[in-house]
TORVEX-920261 format. One record per residue (C-alpha): residue in three letters; y, z, x. Coordinates in nm, 2 decimals, m for minus. Example, Ala and Ser with C-alpha at 12.3 -4.5 7.8 and 13.67 -1.06 7.14 Angstrom:
REM residues 2
zalum/v/w/u
ALA/m0.45/0.78/1.23
SER/m0.11/0.71/1.37
//
This chain:
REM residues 427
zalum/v/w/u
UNK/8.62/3.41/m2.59
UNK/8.75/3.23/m2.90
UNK/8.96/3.44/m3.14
UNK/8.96/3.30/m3.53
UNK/9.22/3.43/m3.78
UNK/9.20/3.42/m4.13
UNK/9.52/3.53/m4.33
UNK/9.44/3.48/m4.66
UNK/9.15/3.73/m4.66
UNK/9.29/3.97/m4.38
UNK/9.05/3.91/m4.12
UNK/8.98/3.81/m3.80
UNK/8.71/3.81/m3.51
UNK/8.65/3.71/m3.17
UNK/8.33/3.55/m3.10
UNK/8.13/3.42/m2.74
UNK/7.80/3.26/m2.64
UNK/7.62/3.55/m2.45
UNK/7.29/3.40/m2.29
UNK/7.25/3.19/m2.51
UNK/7.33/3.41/m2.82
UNK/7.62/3.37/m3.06
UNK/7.78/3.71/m3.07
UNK/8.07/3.73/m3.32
UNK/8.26/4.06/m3.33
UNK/8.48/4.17/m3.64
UNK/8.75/4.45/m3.59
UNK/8.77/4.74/m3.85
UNK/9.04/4.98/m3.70
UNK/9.03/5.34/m3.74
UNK/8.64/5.35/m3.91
UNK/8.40/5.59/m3.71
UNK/8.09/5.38/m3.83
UNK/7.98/5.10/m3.66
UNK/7.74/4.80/m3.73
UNK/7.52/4.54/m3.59
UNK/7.32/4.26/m3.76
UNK/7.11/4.06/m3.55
UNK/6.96/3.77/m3.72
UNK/6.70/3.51/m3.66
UNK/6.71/3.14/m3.88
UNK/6.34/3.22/m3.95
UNK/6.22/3.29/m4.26
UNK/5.90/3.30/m4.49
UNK/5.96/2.93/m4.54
UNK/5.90/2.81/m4.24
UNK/5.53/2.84/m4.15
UNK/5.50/2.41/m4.08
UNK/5.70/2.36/m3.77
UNK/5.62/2.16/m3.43
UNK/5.76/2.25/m3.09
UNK/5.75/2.05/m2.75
UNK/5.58/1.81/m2.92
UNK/5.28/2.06/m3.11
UNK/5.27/2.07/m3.44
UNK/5.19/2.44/m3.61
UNK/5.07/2.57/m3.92
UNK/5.11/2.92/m3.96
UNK/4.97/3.15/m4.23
UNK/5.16/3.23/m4.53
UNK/5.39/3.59/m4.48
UNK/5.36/3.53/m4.10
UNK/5.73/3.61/m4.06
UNK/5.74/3.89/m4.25
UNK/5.45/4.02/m4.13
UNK/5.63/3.95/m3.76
UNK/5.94/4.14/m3.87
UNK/5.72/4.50/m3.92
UNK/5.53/4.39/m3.55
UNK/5.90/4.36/m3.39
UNK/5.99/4.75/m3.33
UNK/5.66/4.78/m3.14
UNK/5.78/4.80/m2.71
UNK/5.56/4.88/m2.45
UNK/5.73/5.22/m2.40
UNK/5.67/5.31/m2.77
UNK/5.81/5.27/m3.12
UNK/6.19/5.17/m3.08
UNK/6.26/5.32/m3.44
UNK/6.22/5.67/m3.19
UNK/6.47/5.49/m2.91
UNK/6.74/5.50/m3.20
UNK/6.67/5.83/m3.36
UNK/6.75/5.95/m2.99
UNK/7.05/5.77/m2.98
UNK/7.16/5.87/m3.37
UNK/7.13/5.48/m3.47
UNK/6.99/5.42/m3.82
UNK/6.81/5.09/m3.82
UNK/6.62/4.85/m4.06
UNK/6.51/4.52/m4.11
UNK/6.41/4.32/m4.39
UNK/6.28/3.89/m4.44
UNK/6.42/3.68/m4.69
UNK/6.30/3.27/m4.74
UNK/6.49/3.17/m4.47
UNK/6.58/3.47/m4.27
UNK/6.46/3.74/m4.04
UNK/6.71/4.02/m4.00
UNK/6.72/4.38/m3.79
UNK/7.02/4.57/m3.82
UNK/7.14/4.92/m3.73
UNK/7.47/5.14/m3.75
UNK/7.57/5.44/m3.59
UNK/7.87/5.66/m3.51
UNK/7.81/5.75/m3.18
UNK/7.64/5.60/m2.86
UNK/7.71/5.22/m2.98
UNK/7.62/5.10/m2.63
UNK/7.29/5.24/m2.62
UNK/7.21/5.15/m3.01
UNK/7.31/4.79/m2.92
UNK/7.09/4.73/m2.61
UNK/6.78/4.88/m2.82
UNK/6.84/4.65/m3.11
UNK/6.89/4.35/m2.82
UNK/6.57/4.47/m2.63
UNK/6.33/4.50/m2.87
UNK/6.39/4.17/m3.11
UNK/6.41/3.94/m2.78
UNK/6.09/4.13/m2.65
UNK/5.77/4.02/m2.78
UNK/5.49/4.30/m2.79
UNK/5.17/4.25/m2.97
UNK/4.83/4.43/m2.97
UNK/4.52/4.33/m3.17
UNK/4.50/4.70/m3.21
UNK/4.84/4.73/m3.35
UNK/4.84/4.41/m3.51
UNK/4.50/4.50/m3.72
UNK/4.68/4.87/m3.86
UNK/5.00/4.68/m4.00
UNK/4.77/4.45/m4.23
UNK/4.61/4.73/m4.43
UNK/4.98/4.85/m4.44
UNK/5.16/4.51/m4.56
UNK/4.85/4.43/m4.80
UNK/4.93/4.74/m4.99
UNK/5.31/4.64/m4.98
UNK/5.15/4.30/m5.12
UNK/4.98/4.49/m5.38
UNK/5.33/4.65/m5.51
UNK/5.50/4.38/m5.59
UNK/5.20/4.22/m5.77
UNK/5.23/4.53/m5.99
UNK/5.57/4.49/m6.04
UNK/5.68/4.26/m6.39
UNK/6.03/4.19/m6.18
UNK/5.88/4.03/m5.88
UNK/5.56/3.89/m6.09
UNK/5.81/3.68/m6.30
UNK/6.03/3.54/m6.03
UNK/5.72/3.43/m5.83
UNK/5.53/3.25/m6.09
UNK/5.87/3.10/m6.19
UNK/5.88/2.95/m5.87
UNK/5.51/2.84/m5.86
UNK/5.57/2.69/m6.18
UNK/5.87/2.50/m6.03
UNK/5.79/2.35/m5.71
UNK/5.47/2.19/m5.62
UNK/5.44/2.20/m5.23
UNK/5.81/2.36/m5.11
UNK/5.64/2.70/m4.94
UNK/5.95/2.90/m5.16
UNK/5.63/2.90/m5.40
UNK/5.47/3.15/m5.19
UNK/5.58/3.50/m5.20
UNK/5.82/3.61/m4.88
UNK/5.54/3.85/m4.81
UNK/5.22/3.63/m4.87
UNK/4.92/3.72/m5.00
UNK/4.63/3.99/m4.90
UNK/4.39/3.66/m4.82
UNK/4.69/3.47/m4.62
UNK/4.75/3.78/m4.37
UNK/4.41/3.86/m4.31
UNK/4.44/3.48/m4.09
UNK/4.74/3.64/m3.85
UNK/4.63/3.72/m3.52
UNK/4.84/3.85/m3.20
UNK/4.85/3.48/m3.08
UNK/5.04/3.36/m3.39
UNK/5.28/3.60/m3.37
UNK/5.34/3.52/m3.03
UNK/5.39/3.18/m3.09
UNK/5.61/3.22/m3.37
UNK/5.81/3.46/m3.14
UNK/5.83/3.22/m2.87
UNK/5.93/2.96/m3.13
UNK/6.23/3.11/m3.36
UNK/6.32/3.43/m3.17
UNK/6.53/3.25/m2.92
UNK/6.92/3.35/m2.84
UNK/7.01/2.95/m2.96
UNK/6.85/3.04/m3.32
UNK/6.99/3.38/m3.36
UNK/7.32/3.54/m3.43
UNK/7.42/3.88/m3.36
UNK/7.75/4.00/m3.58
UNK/7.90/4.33/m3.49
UNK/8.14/4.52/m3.74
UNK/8.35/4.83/m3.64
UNK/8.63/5.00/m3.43
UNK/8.52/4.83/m3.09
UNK/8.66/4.58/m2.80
UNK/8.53/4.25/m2.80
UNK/8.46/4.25/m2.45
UNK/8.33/4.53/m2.46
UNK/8.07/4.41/m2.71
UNK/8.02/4.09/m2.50
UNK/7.95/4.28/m2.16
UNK/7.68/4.53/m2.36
UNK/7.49/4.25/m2.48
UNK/7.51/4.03/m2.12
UNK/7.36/4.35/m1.95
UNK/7.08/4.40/m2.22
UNK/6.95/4.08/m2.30
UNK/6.64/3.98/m2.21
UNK/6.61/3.67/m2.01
UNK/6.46/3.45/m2.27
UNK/6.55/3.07/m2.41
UNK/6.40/2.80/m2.59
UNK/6.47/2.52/m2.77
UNK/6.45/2.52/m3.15
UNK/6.16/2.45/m3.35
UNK/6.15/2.15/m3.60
UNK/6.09/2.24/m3.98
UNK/5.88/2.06/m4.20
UNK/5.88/2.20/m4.57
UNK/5.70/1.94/m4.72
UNK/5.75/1.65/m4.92
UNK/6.07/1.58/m5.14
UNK/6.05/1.80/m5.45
UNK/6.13/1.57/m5.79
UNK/6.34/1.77/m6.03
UNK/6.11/1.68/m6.31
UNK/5.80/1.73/m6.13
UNK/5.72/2.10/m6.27
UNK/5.51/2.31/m6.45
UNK/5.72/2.41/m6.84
UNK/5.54/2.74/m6.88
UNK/5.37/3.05/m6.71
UNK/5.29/3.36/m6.87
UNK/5.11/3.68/m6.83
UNK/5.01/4.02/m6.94
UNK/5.14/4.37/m6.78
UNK/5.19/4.70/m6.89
UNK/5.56/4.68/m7.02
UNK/5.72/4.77/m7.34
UNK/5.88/4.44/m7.39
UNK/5.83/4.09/m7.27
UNK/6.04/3.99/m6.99
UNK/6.12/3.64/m6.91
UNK/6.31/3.41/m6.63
UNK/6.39/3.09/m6.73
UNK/6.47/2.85/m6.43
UNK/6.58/2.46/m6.42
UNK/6.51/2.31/m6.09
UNK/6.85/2.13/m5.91
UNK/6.81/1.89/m5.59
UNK/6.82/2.04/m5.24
UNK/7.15/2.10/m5.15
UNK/7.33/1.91/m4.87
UNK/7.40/2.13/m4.55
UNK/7.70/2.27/m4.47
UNK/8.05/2.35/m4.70
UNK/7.88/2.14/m4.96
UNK/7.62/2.42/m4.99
UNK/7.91/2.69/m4.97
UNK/8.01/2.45/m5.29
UNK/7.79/2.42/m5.46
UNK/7.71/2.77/m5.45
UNK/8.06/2.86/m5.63
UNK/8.02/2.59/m5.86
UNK/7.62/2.69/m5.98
UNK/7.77/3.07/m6.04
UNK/8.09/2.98/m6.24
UNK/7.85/2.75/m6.43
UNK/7.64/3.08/m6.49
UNK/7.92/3.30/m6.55
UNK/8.06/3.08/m6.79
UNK/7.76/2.99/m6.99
UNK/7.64/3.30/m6.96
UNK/7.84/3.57/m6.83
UNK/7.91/3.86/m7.05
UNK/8.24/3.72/m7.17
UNK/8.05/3.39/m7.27
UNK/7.99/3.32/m7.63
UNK/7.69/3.25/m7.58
UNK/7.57/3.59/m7.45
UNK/7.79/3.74/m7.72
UNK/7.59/3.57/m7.99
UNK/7.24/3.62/m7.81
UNK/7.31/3.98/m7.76
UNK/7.44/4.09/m8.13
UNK/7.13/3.88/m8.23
UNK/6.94/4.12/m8.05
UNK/6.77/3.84/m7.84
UNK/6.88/3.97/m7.56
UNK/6.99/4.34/m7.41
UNK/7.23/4.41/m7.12
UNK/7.02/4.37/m6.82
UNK/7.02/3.94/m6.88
UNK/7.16/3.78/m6.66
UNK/7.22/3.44/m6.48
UNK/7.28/3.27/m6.15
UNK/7.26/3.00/m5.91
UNK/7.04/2.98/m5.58
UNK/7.05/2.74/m5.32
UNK/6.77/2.73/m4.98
UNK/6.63/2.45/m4.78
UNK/6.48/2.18/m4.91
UNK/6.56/2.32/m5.31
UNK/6.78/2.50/m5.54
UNK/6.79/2.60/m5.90
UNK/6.99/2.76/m6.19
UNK/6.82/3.07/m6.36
UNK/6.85/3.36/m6.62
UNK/6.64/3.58/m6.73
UNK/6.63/3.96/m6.86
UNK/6.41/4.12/m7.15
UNK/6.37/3.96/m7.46
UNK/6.15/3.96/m7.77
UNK/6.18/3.57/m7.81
UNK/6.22/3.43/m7.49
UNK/6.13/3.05/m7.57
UNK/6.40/3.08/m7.82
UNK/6.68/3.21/m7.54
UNK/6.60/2.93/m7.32
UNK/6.64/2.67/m7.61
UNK/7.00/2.78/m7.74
UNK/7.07/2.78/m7.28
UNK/6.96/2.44/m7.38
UNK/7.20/2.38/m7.68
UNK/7.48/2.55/m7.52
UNK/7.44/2.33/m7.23
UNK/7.42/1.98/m7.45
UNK/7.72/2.15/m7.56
UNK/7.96/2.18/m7.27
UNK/7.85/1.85/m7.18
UNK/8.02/1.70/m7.44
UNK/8.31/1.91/m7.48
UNK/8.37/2.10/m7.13
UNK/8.47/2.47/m7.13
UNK/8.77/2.64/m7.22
UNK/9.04/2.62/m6.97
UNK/9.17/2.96/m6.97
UNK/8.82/3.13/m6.93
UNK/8.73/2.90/m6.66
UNK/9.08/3.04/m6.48
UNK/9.00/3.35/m6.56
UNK/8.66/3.33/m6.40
UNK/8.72/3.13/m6.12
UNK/8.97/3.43/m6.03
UNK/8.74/3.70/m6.08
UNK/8.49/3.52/m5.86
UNK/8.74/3.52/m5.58
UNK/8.87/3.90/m5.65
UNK/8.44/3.98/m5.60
UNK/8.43/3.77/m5.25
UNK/8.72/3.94/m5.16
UNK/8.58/4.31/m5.25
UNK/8.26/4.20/m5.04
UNK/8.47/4.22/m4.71
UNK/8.55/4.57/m4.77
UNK/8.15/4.63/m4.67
UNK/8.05/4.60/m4.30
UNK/7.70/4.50/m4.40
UNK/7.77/4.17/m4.63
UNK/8.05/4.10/m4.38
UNK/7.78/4.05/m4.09
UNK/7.51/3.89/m4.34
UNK/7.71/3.61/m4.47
UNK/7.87/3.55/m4.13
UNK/7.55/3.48/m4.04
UNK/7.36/3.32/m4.30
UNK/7.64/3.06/m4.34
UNK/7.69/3.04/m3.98
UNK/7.34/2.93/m3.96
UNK/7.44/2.64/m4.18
UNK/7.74/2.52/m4.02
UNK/8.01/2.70/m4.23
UNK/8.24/2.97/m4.20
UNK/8.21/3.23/m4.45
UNK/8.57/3.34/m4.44
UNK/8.73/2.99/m4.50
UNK/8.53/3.06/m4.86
UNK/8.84/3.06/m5.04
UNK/9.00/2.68/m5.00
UNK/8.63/2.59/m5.10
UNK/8.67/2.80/m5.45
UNK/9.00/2.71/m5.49
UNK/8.90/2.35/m5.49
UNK/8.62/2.35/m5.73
UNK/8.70/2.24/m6.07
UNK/8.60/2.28/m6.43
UNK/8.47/1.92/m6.46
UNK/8.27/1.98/m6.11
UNK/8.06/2.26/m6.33
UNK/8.03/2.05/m6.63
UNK/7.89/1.81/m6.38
UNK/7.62/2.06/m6.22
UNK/7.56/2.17/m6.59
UNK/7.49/1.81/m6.68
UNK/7.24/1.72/m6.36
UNK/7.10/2.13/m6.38
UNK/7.04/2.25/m6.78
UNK/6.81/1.99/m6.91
UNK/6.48/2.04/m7.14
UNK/6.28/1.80/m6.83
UNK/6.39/2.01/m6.55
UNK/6.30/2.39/m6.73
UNK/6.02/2.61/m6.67
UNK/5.94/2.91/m6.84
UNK/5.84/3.21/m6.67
UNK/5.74/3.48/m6.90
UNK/5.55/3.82/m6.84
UNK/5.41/4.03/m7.21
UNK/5.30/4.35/m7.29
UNK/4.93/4.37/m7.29
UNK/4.75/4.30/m7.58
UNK/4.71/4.67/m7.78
UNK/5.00/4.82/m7.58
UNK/5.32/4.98/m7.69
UNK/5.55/4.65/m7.76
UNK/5.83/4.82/m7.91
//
């Protein structure tokens, strides 16, 4: 069992290989809850992959779509196994992640070895398999109605040309229609394996405690890990400057992105990360002049915002929010950004910043939940999430002038906006 402290932060937690699985448990004495996040490095990205030799092509939303199929057991639905056992689960898919979680107060043990069983156990009728699709295609359906997640996904179709972040998480009501019971199962048999998942327990508990629970419930399953293939190297110029379309909203709403290079793995990415939000928070944070002058100009309201993001194989700088004039929002981003090119930013806000960044990181570990995701999703890439603040402390102001130079340019913007339709209330 390997025990790692971190002083600076107040933390600590004791981690072991349990058949295969990474298990990593972090003590909160004296707190009745407890919580377990058991991910899977599979996301809605990866649908080109080759294993044992095979190469595979998978339909688009197939891991989402994977992620509703899970709770399905041969003895029933295990959403029923935790209400019995007063667990509260969930699970949700991100690009590049598949996660199922739960937290209870009372019988951990039993919680545990449900949320074990059922992710490691692969169960899939055609029957069962045909009902989810009517189900996820209406899902589908909602967030084509929705102007917030319309914006970001043309945004991103505007942006990359054959990255599979273009595609929504979920797919599409034509791509899921493809999925059959054998996919699944070979998706299953290809990501779900104990070597490409990571379990992260938070709570009141004894690590070996924890360890023997999962040894006794896992299923005996291994497998080695898939090879990814997101396509070809996306250029940063290579994009599309403008998308736009009609909905029923009051005012247009716009996200206005700048495509970066794909981040290197590991701390760099951790990085990077820091550096692409200061940049955001600086340019653009509320304290920013910029935002000062866009909002008392009224070209902007208080929802705007700004922010860096970071996945395989791409990354970009964005901002967006409701605005009246959004071509002219992205061009003084533009200006501002010649700007701090040639003169940097001020000293003392960057201080002020770069501490308020850490004081938010630092608030984050107060919550079980974002303690076990980032364990995870940085563990995944190699990089210790609670280490996070030697990496902030070393970033410097000329490192975000730098990212602002190579991000904010006029070659490497696209324009996503969404309008009122035509003879609606545009106020």
């Amino acid at each position: 069992m390997k025990e790692a402290v971190f002083p600076e932060v107040g933390e600590r937690y004791y981690e072991q290989t349990v058949r295969g699985l990474r298990v990593r448990v972090i003590p909160k004495p004296g707190f009745s809850k407890t919580y377990a996040f058991l991910a899977v490095d599979y996301g809605s990205i990866d649908t080109h992959f080759s294993l044992d030799g095979k190469a595979y092509t998978t339909p688009n939303g197939i891991a989402h779509y994977l992620e509703h199929k899970m709770f399905d057991m041969p003895y029933g639905d295990a959403m029923n196994r935790f209400a019995e056992f007063g667990g509260s689960p969930n699970a949700f898919t991100s690009f590049s992640m598949t996660a199922y979680y739960m937290e209870c107060t009372d019988h951990f043990a039993d919680n545990l070895k449900t949320l074990t069983e059922f992710v490691f156990t692969p169960y899939f009728t055609q029957k069962s398999v045909d009902k989810e699709r009517e189900i996820i295609s209406q899902e589908i359906k909602m967030y084509e109605d929705s102007p917030g997640s319309r914006v970001y996904e043309n945004l991103f179709r505007a942006m990359y040309r054959s990255h599979p972040v273009r595609v929504p998480i979920a797919g599409t009501v034509e791509s899921i229609r493809e999925i059959t019971p054998k996919m699944l199962e070979d998706c299953h048999r290809a990501f779900y394996t104990p070597e490409n998942a990571m379990l992260c327990i938070a709570g009141d508990l004894l690590p070996e405690e924890v360890f023997a629970i999962v040894d006794a419930s896992m299923p005996d399953v291994s497998g080695a890990v898939p090879v990814r293939n997101y396509g070809g190297i996306e250029r940063q110029t290579d994009i599309r400057s403008y998308s736009e379309n009609q909905m029923e909203i009051a005012r247009p709403m716009f996200l206005a992105g700048f495509k970066g290079n794909a981040p290197m793995p590991g701390v760099d990415a951790m990085r990077r990360e820091f550096i692409g939000d200061l940049a955001a928070d600086l340019m653009l944070g509320a304290s920013s002049p910029l935002y000062q002058s866009l909002y008392s100009e009224g070209l902007i309201d208080s929802g705007f915002s700004a922010g860096y993001e970071g996945l395989k194989g791409v990354s970009l700088f964005s901002a967006g929010g409701d605005s009246n004039d959004p071509q002219a929002v992205l061009e003084r981003i533009i200006h501002e950004a010649e700007r701090v090119v040639r003169e940097g930013f001020d000293q003392k806000l960057f201080e002020c910043l770069k501490k308020a960044t850490y004081g938010r990181k630092v608030r984050m570990l107060d919550s079980f939940e974002l303690c076990c995701i980032y364990s995870c999703e940085y563990g995944f890439d190699g990089v210790e999430f609670f280490e996070f603040p030697s990496v902030l402390q070393a970033v410097t102001m000329e490192d975000v002038q730098a990212f602002v130079r190579d991000y904010v340019r006029p070659e490497t913007a696209s324009l996503s906006v969404i309008r009122p339709k035509e003879g609606g209330d545009s106020k």
